[in-house]
N, C-alpha and C positions, 0 to 999 in steps of 0.2 A: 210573819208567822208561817211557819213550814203547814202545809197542806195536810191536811189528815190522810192517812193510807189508809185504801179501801180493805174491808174483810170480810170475807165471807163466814158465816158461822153456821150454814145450813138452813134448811128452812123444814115448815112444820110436815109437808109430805113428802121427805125426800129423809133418809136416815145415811146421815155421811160418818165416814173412819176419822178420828184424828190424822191421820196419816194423808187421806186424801184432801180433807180441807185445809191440811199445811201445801199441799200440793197446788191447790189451786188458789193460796195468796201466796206462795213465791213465784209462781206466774205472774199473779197480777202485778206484787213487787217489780220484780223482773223486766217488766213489759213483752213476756213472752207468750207462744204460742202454748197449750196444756197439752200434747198429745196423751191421751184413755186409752187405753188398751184391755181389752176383756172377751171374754166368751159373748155370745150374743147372750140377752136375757138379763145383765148384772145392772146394768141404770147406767148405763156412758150418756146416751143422750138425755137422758132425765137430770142428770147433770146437770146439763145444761141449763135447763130449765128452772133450774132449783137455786143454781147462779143467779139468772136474770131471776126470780121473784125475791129471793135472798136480798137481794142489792137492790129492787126494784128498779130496774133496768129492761127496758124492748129486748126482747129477743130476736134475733134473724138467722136464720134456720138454711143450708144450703145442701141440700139433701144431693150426696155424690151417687150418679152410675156409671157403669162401666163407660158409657158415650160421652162422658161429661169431659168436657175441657176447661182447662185452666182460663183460657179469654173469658167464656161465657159466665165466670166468676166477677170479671171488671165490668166489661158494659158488651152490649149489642150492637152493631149497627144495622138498621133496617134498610137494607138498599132495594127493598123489594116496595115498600108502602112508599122510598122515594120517586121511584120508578112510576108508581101506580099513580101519584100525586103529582109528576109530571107530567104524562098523559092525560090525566081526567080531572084532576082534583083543584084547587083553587090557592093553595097552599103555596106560600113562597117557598121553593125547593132548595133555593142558593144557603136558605140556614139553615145547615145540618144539623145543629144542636137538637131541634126537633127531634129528629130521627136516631141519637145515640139511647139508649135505655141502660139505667142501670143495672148491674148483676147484684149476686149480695152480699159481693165484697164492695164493692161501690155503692150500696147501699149505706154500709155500716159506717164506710168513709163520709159522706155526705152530709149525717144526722149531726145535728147540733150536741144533741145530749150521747153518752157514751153510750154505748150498746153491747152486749152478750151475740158473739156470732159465733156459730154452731154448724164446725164444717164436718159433716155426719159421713161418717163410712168411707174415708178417704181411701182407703186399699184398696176400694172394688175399681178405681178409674186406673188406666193405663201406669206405667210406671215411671213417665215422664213426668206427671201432672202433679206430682210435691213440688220436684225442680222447678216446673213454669211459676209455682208462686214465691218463691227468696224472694226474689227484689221486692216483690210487695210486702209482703208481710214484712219483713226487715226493715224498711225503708216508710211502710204507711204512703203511700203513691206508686200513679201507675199517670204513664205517659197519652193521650186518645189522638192520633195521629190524623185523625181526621179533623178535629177542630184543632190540633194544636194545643192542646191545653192538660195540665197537668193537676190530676186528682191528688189532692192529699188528705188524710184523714184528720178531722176538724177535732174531733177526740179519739184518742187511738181503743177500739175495740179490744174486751177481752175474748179472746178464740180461742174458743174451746173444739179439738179435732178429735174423732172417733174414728178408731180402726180395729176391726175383728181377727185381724193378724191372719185374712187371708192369704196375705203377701209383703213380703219386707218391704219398708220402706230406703229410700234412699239417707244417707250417713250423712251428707250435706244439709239432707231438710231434718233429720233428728239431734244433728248437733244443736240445731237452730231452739229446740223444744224444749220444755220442762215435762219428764215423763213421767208418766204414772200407770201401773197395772193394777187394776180395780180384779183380786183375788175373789173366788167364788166364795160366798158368805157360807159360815156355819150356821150351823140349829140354831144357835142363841142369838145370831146377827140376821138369819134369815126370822125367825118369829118377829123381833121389830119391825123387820119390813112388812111383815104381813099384815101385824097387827096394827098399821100406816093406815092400811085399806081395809081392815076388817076388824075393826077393834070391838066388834062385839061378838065372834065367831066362840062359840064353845069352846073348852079348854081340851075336854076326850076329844073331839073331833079336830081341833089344831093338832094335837101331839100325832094323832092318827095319820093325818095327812102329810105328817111334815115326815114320821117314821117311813110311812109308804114312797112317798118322794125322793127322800136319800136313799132307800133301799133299790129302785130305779134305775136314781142316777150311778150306781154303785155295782150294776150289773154289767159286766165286759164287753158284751154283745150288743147293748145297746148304743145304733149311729149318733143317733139325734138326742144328748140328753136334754132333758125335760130344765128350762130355764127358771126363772128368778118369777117371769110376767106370766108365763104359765102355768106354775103353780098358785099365783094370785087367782088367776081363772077357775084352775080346779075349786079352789077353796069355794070361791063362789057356786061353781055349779053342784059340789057338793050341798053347800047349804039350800040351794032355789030347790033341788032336787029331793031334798027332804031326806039326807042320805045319813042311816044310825051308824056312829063314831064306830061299831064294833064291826060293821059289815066293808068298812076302807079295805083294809089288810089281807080281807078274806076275798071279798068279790072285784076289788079294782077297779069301781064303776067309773064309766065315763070317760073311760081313758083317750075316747080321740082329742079329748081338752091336752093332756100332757105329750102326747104320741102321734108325730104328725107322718111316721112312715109303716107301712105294713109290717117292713122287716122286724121293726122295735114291737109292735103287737104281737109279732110271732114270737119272740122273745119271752116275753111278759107271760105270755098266755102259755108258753112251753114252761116254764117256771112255777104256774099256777097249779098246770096240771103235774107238773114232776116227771116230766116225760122227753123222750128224742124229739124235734122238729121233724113233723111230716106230713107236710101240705096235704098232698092228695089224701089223707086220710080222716081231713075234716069236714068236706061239705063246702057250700059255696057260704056261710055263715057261720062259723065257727066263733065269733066274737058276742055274739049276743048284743046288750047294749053297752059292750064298749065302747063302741064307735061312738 
């Protein structure tokens, strides 16, 4: 009897598209990589996460920066604790195995049961570092030249990869992917989500906030728009803050929740008042409790 194929069909704090939960079971069909692509703010990594409870599945999580290198994904060798365990320690040093650690790609290789790994923000590391992982991910093994021995994954991981589209990826490692651009949500796809996390928020004060927010991110001038997880926040510090649904629109409280640069509060606040930008004309506090 053929195998049942795995599906993801969402889970109860995560609100997915049809489009993208086709997206991420022809991956798993596939046996391929998911590359997400989005704005910051839209749920790529929540994703994730929404995967592995979905599926009840471990999660392993390999948060990229710009330092991070592709080996430090397979395993470590500690030649410093051997060194250290040669000199003072009591440790047989001749077995290296001690001393390899795994990364969490070899983490994910290792585990009996299949796992959810979740290679977060791949854009921000160098542009070599998609390329260093083909043969892995492709292949499910990676070589450790120090014991000789060759890792291969005991059940193959679904990998899910997140990228902000700081910087292109390489065409070798997107051939390899199933892709998906997670679109910023409308009014009617964003109140779901909201209402994920705040499902008992007033109905004036939702509409209010959500108006205010698209009216925001809608403004030309603004760097930094105001995302998916910070408008979650506002909502919240609107309600902790005791704030009436008709004063949103008018006064913008709170805005260092949604505005994480001065330039975008100059913005906002030239906008309020209906006026030219001109700093020296306001005071060393011109936000009141904006901030």
């Amino acid at each position: 009897m053929a195998k049942e194929m795995l599906q993801y069909r969402g889970s109860s704090d995560y609100i997915v598209s049809d489009e993208l939960r086709n997206s991420v079971n022809i991956a798993m069909a596939l046996k391929k990589p998911l590359l997400i692509k989005g704005e910051p703010g839209t749920g790529k990594t929540m994703l994730a996460e929404s995967i592995a409870k979905g599926l009840d599945m471990e999660l392993i999580i390999w948060n990229i920066k710009s330092t991070t290198k592709a080996q430090e994904g397979l395993y470590v060798y500690d030649t410093v604790q051997r060194l250290y365990d040669s000199q003072f320690g009591e440790s047989d040093v001749s077995d290296i195995k001690q001393y390899i650690k795994m990364g969490k790609l070899g983490e994910a290789f290792i585990r009996d049961k299949q796992v959810v790994l979740l290679i977060d923000e791949i854009d921000k590391a160098d542009l070599e570092f998609p390329n260093d992982l083909l043969w892995e991910l492709d292949q499910m093994s990676f070589y450790i030249p120090e014991t000789k021995e060759t890792i291969r994954a005991k059940q193959r991981p679904i990998v899910i990869i997140t990228s902000n589209a700081e910087k292109e990826l390489p065409d070798a490692f997107l051939r390899r992917c199933i892709f998906h651009y997670i679109a910023f949500p409308d009014a009617e796809a964003m109140e779901k989500i909201v209402r994920v996390h705040h499902p008992n928020v007033e109905k004036k004060l939702m509409e209010q906030a959500m108006e205010a927010f698209y009216a925001i991110r809608n403004m030309n001038d603004i760097q930094k728009k105001p995302s998916t997880s910070e408008l979650i926040d506002w909502i919240q510090a609107l309600v902790v803050g005791g704030i009436s649904p008709d004063k949103i629109r008018k006064d913008y409280p709170f805005m260092g929740v949604l505005l994480k640069k001065n330039e975008d509060l100059d913005v906002l606040l030239d906008k309020l008042q209906g006026k030219t930008k001109n700093k020296s004309s306001r005071g060393s506090n011109p936000y009141g409790y904006y901030r």
